[in-house]
NUKE-513760 format. One record per residue (C-alpha): residue number from 1; x, y, z. Coordinates in steps of 0.25 Angstrom, whole numbers, plus 2048, in hexadecimal, padded with zeros to 3 digits. Layout:
<rs>
   nr   px   py   pz
  NUM    X    Y    Z
...
</rs>
This chain:
<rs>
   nr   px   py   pz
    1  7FB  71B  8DA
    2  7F5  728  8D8
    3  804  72F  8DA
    4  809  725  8D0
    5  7FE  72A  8C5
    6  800  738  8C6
    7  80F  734  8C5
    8  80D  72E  8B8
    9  804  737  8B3
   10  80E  742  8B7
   11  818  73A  8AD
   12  80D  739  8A1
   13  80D  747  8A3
   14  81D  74B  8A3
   15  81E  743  895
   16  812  749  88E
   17  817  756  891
   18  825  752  88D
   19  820  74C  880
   20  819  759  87D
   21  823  760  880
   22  82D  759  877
   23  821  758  86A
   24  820  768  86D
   25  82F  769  86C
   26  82F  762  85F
   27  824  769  859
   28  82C  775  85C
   29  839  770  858
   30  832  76B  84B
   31  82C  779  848
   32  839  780  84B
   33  840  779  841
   34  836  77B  836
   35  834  78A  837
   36  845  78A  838
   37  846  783  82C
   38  839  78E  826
   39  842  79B  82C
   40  84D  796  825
   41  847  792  817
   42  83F  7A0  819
   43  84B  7A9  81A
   44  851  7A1  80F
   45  847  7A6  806
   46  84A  7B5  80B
   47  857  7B3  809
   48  855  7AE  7FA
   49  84B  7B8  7F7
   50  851  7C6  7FF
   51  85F  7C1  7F9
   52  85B  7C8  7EA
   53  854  7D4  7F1
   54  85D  7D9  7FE
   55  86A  7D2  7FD
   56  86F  7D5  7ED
   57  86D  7E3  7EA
   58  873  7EB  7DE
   59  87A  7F7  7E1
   60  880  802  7D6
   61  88D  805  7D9
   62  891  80E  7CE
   63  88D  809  7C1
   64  890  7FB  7C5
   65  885  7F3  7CC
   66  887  7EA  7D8
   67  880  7E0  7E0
   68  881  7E2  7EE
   69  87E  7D6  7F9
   70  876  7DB  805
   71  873  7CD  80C
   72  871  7D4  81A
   73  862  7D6  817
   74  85E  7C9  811
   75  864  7C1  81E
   76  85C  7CA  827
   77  850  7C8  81F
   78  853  7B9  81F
   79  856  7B9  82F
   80  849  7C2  832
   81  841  7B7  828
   82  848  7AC  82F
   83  845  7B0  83F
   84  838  7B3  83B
   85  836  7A5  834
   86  83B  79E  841
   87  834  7A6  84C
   88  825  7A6  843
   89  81F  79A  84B
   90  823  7A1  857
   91  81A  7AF  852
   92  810  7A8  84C
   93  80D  7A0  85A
   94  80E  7AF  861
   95  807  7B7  856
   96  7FB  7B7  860
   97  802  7C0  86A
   98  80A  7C8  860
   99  804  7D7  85F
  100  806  7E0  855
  101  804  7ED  856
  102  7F5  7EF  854
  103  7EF  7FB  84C
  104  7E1  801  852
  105  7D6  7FF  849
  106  7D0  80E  844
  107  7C1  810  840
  108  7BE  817  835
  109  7BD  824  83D
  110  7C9  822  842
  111  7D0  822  835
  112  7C9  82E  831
  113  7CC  836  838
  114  7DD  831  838
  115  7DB  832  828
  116  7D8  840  82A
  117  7E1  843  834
  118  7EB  83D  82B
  119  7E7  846  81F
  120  7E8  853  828
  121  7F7  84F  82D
  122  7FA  84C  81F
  123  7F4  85A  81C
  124  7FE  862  824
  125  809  857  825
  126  810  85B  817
  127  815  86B  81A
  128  81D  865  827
  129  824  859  81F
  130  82E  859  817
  131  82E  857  807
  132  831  849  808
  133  828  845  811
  134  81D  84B  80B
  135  821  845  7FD
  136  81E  838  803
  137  813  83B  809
  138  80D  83D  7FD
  139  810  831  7F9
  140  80A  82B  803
  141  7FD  830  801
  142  7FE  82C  7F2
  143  7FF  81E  7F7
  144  7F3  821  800
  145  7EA  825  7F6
  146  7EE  819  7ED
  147  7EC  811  7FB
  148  7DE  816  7FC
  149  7DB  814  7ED
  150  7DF  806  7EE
  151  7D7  804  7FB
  152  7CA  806  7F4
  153  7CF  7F9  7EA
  154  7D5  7F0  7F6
  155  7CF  7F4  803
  156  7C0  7F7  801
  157  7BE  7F0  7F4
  158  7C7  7E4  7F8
  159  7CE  7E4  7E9
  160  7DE  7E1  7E8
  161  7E2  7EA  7DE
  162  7F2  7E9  7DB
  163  7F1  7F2  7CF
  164  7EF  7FF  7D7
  165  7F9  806  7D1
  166  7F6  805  7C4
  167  7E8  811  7C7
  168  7F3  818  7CF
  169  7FC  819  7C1
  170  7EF  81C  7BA
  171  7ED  828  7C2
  172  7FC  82E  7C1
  173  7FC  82D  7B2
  174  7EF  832  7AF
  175  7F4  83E  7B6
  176  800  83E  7AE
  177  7FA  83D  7A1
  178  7EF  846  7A4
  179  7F9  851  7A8
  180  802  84F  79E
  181  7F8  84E  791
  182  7ED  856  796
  183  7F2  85F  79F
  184  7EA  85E  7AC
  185  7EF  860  7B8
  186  7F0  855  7C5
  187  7E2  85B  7CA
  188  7DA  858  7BE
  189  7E2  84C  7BA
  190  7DE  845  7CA
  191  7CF  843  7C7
  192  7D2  83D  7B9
  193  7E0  833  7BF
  194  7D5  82F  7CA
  195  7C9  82C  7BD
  196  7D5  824  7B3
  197  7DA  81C  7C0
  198  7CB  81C  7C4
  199  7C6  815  7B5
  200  7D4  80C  7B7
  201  7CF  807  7C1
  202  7C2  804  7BC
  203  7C6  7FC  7B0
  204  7CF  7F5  7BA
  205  7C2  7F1  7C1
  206  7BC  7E9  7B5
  207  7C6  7DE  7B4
  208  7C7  7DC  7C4
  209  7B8  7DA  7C7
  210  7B9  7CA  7C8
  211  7C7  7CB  7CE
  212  7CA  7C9  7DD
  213  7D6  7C8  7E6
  214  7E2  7C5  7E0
  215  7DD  7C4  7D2
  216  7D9  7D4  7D4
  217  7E7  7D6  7D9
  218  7EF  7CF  7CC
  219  7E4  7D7  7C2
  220  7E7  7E5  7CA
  221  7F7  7E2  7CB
  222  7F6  7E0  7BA
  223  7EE  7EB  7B9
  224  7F8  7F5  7C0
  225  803  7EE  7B9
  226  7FC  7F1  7AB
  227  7FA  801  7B0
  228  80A  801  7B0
  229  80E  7FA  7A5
  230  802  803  79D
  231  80B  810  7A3
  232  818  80A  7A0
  233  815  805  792
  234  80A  811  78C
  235  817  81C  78C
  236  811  824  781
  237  806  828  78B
  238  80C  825  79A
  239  81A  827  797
  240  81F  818  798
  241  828  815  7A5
  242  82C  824  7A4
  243  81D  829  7A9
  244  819  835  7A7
  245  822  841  7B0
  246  820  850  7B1
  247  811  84E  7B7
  248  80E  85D  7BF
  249  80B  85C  7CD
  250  7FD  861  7D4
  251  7FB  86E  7D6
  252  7F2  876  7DF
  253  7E6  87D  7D9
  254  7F0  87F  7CC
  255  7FC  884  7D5
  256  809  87E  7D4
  257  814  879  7DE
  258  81E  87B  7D4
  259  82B  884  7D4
  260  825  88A  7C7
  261  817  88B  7C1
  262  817  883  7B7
  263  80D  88E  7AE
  264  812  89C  7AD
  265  80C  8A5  7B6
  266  808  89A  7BF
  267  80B  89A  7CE
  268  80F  891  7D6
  269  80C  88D  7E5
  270  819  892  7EC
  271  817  8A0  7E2
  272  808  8A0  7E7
  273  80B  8A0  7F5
  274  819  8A7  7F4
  275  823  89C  7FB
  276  82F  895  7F6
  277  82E  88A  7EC
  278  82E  87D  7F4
  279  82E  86E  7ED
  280  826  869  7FC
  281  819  873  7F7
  282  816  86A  7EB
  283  81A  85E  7F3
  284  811  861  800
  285  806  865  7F6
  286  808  857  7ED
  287  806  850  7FC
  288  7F9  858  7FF
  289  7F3  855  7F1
  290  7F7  846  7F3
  291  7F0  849  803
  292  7E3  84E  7FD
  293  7E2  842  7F3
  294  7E3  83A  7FF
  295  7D7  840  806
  296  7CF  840  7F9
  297  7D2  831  7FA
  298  7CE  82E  808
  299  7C2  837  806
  300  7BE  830  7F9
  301  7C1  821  800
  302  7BA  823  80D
  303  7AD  827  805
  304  7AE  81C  7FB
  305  7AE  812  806
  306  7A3  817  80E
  307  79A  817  802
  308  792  80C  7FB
  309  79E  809  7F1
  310  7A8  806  7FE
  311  79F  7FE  804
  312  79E  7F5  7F7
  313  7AE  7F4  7F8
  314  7AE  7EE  804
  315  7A3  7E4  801
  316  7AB  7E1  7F4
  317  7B7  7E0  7FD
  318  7B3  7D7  809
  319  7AA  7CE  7FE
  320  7A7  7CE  7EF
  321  79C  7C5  7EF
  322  795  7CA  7FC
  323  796  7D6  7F4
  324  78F  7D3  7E9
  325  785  7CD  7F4
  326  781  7DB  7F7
  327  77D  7E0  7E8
  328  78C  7E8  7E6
  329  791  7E7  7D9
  330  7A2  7E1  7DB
  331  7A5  7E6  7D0
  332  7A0  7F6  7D0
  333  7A8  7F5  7DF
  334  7B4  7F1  7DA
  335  7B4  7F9  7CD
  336  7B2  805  7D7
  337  7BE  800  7E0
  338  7C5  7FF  7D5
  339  7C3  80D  7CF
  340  7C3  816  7DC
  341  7D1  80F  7DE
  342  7D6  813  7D2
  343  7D1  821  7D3
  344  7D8  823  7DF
  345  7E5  81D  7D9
  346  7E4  826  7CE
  347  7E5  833  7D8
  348  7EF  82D  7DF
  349  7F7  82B  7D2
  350  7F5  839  7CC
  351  7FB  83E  7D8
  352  807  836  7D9
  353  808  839  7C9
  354  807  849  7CF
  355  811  847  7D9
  356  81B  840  7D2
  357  81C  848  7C6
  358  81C  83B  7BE
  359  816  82D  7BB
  360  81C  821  7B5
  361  816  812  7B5
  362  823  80E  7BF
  363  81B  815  7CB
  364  80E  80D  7CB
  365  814  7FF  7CC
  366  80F  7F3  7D4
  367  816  7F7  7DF
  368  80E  803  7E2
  369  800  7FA  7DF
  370  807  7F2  7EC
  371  80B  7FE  7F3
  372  7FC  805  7F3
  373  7F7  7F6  7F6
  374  7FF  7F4  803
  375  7FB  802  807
  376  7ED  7FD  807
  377  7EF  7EF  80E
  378  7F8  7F5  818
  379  7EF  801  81D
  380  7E4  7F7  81D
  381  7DA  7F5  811
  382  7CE  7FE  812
  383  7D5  807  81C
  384  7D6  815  816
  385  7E0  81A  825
  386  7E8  80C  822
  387  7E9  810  813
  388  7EF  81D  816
  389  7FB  819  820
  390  7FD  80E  818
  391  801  817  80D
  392  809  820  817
  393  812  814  81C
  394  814  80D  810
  395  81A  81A  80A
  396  821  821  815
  397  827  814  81A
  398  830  812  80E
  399  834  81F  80F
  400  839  81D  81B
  401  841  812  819
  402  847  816  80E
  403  854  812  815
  404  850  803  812
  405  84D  804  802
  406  851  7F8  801
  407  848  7F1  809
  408  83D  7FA  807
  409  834  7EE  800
  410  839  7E6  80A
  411  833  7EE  815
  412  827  7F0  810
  413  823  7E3  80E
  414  828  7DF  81E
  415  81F  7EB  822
  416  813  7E5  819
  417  813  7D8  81E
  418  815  7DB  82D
  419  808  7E4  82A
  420  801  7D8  823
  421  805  7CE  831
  422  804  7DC  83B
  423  7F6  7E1  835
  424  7F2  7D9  827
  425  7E3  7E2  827
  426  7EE  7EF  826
  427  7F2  7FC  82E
  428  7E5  801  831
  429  7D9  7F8  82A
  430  7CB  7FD  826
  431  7C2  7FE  832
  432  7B6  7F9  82D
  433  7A6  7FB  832
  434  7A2  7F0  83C
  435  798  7EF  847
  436  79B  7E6  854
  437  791  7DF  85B
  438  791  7E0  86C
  439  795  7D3  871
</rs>
């Protein structure tokens, strides 16, 4: 009797686990042809949208122009957009046991002391590389001290800002029109580009004290759109969509890096020290100039956010009302983010003013407001270390896939989101003053 039982439970068994077995098979027969159907429908859409961007391109041939088909690109966007639509169940079931590559976390000390051994390599770097490079390395640290200025308005004082650009184009002109009206050389003209931007952004401040989130962002973006149109329509004073050209380069303590002195009886550097005219000397010494406005930046940042004012940014940042809890005013704090902001941007303007020789309205577009932004998100908001690589990848990497022009755009928005599902808090994010309690 007993053997029968068993036997017949046995049975029960062997069906139940068949029956299982065949609901699980549906399920996943069911949820394999609904995420086929979403690959296909997905790299329908990149086909209709990459179609316009990577497969027609017009090409000059002669004075005739000629639209060229290149479908190659679009049906391997469209494969790669279709293989990863049909195997995402499969990576989000084993997203656990995926590992990226993980970053260490640096304290404050830490970073320090890599800052500054960043600055002394950069110190010595320049008079073993060659021209270029050191031409783009000067770019590079433009963009870190606009990263740094815009890190007091986004990563301590938590305030989207996408008008950025438009204090940055503040700073280049009023060097511009200082130097061409008045005279005054790029020394004198610093202090007062850093004071304009500095008022700029004060009067910005005013009309964003009740804005948050993405309001902030729309009332920035017009206000930075306002600065270029301004530029591109005042022409009697900013010199309309031609700029302003022929602005002089920096010198050093009133010696020039020029072939010739430009006042006669001058002397200039290579004269002085009784070498061959080189064009590298006024590009190694551009680089140094463009160096030691980065340190003043760190110097000045590091200070601001130890002090009383830094410590309000971040209580503005984590929670406005909690901060108005604590007897802070919310809007001195953000009226003093805003300025010191804009102050740094109008250094960084006056130099790239400086550098290039010339300033029109087309070099302070949206773009850049979007580059300086992803420069902060990307190295980690608050993180003055995360800021500065930021900068130096997002600067040299173009330049070294300049093979790909292309699909430069492309590439750098496959490298932003694979930072944003890799590590969304940035390279190195701001380590932050906590206490941990023994267990």
């Amino acid at each position: 009797m007993n053997q029968e039982t068993n036997t017949s439970a046995a049975a029960v068994n062997v069906i139940t686990i068949g029956q299982s077995a065949t609901k699980v098979s549906a399920v996943r027969a069911y949820a394999l042809g609904k995420n086929l159907k979403a690959a296909f429908v997905a790299s329908l859409m990149t086909v209709i949208l990459t179609a316009p961007v990577l497969g027609l391109q017009l090409k000059m041939i002669g004075y005739e122009v000629v639209l060229e088909q290149h479908w190659l690109p679009v049906w391997l966007a469209a494969a790669a957009v279709f293989v990863f639509q049909l195997l995402r169940p499969i990576w989000l079931v084993k997203r656990t046991a995926v590992k990226f590559p993980s970053i260490p976390e640096l304290n404050a000390h830490r970073q320090k002391t890599i800052i500054l051994s960043l600055l002394v390599i950069g110190m010595i770097w320049p008079f073993f590389a060659s021209r270029g490079s050191v031409d783009i390395g000067t770019l590079a640290l433009i963009y870190i001290i606009l990263g740094l200025g815009l890190n007091i308005v986004v990563g301590y004082a938590g305030l989207l800002d996408l008008g950025y650009v438009g204090f940055y184009a503040v700073g280049g002109y009023t060097y511009a029109l200082l130097n061409q009206h008045f005279g005054l050389s790029f020394w004198q003209c610093l202090p007062a580009a850093a004071f304009v931007s500095a008022i700029f952004g004060f009067v910005l401040g005013f009309p964003v004290l009740r804005l948050r989130g993405d309001y902030l962002a729309i009332v920035t973006l017009g206000f930075g759109e306002i600065i270029r149109i301004l530029l591109n329509s005042a022409s009697t004073v900013t010199g309309g969509p031609d700029g302003i050209s022929g602005i002089p380069k920096p010198t050093f303590f009133g010696i020039e890096f020029a072939r010739k002195a430009s006042e006669e009886g001058g002397r200039t550097f290579h004269q002085i020290l009784g070498i061959d005219y080189s064009g590298s000397h006024m590009v190694v010494f551009l680089y140094l100039v463009a160096l030691a406005l980065v340190a003043f930046t760190l110097f000045l940042t590091s200070r601001l956010i130890r002090m009383p004012v830094g410590r309000a940014w971040e209580a503005l940042r984590e929670d406005e009302t909690a901060c108005r809890s604590l007897a802070l005013n919310p809007t001195k704090i953000k009226l003093s983010a805003f300025t010191l902001g804009a102050a740094i941007a109008g250094l960084g303007g006056a130099f790239f003013a400086a550098r290039q020789g010339l300033v029109n309205p087309e070099s302070f577009t949206f773009i850049e407001s979007a580059l300086i932004l992803a420069v902060v998100v990307l190295g980690g908001m608050g993180s003055q270390l995360g800021v500065v690589l930021a900068a130096i990848l997002l600067t040299v990497l173009p330049e070294l896939a300049r093979g790909f022009d292309e699909y430069r755009m492309l590439i750098f928005g496959l490298v932003m989101v694979l930072m944003m599902i890799w590590r969304p808090q940035g390279l190195l994010p701001a380590s932050r003053p906590h206490v941990e309690l023994p267990k």
